[in-house]
C-alpha positions as CSV (number, residue, x, y, z in Angstrom):
1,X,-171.0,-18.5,-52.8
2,X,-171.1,-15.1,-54.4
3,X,-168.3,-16.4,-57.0
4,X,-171.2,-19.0,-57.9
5,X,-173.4,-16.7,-58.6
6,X,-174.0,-15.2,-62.4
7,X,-172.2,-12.4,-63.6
8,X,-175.2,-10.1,-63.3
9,X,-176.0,-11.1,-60.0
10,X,-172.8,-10.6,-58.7
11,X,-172.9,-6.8,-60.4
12,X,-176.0,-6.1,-58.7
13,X,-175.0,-7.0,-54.9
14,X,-171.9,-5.0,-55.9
15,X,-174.5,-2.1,-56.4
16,X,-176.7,-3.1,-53.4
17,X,-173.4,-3.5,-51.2
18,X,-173.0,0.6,-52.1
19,X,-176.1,1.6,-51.0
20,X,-175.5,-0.7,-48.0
21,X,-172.5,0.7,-46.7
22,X,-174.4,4.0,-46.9
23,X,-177.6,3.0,-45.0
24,X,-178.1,-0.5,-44.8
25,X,-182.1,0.3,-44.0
26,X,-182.5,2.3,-47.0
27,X,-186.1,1.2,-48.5
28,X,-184.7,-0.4,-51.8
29,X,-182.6,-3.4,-49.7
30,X,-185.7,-4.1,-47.4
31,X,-183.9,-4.9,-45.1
32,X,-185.6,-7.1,-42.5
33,X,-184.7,-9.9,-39.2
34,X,-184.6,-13.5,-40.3
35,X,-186.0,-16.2,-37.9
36,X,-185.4,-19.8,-37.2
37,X,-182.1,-21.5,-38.6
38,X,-180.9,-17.9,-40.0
39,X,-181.5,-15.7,-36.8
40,X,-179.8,-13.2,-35.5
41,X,-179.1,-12.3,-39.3
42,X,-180.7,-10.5,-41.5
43,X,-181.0,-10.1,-45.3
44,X,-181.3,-7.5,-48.2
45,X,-182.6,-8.0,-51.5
46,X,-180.7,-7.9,-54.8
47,X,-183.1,-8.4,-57.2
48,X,-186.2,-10.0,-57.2
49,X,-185.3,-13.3,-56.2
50,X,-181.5,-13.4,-55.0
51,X,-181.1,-12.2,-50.6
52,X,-178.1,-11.9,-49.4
53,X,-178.2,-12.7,-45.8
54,X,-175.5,-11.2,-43.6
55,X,-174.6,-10.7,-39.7
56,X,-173.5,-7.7,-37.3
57,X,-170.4,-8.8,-36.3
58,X,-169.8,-5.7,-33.8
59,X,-171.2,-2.3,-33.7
60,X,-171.4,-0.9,-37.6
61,X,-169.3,-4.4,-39.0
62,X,-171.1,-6.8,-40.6
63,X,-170.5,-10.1,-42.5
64,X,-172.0,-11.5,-45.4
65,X,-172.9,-15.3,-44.9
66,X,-174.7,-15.9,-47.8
67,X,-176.5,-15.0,-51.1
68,X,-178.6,-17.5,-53.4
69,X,-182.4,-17.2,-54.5
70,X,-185.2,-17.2,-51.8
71,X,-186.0,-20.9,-52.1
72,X,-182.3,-21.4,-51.9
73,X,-181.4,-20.0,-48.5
74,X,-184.8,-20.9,-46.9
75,X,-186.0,-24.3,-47.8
């Protein structure tokens, strides 16, 4: 999935994974709750377009399920 994705993609969730493991609510990932299919995760953007969506797997570890454009991971 992320080794899929294009080369500036993949830089930019490398930045975004940084502020992340910093404060995964800072402003910039808006991070939010998915519903339906995707719940209980929950998703950050990396750009415009591409969310990564991942999971608490425990208190303060979480997983990273997966990353693709907004019509990708919820159509």
């Amino acid at each position: 999935m992320f080794k899929k994705q294009r080369k500036t993609v993949q830089e930019k969730f490398t930045e975004r994974l940084e502020v992340f493991v910093c404060d995964p609510h800072c402003e910039i990932l808006k991070n939010h709750a998915l519903r339906g299919e995707w719940r209980p995760c929950r998703s950050i953007n990396i750009t415009g377009d591409i969310r990564a969506v991942y999971e608490e797997i425990s208190e303060g570890q979480y997983e990273f399920v997966a990353i693709g454009s907004h019509s990708e991971l919820y159509s």
